[in-house]
Residue, then its C-alpha position, 0 to 999 in steps of 0.5 A: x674398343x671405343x664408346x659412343x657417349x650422347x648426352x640430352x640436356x635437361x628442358x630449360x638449361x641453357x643458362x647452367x651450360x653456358x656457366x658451365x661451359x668453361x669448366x667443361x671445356x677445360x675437362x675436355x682439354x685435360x682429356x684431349x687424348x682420349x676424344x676420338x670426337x667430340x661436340x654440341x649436337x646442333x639444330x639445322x639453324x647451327x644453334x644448340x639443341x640441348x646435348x652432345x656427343x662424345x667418341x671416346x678411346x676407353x676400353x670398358x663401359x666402367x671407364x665411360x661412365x666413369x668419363x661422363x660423371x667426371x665432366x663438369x656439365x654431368x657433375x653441375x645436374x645438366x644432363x636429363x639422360x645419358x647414353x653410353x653405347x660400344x663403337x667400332x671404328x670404321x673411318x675415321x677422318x677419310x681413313x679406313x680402318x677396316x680389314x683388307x677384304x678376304x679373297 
């Protein structure tokens, strides 16, 4: 079962990102299979707001964790606080994923 990372940047980091961000990009790209979804969590103004969510195809939380420490913003201090959390794919893209209803 797929798990849920969100990621909240420490205050004041916005540089270490965006230096960052390359090599994280690079990580993610290695990973490709793995990601369910993933992104930057944005203000209303489209601008970032300090963090990112990630939906990965692992099955164990040692296997998110271990994701997570492995991405160049984790390794580069970025993070202030992690949160890992089981998912269950319900729709995904339009498409259900749900059991057909019993009668």
């Amino acid at each position: 079962m797929p798990y849920m990372i969100e990621t909240f940047d420490k205050p004041g980091t916005l540089d270490l990102r965006a230096r960052v961000r390359d090599e994280h990009l690079a990580f993610l790209a290695e990973n490709a299979k793995l990601l369910l979804a993933c992104g930057a969590k944005l203000d209303d103004d489209g601008n970032a707001a300090g963090g990112g969510l990630y939906v990965v195809a692992l099955e164990t939380r040692a296997e998110a964790e271990a994701f997570i420490a492995a991405d160049p913003f984790h390794k580069a201090g970025l993070f202030e606080r992690v949160a890992i959390t089981r998912w269950r794919k319900a729709y995904l893209d339009g498409v259900s994923y749900l059991p057909p209803a019993q009668p």
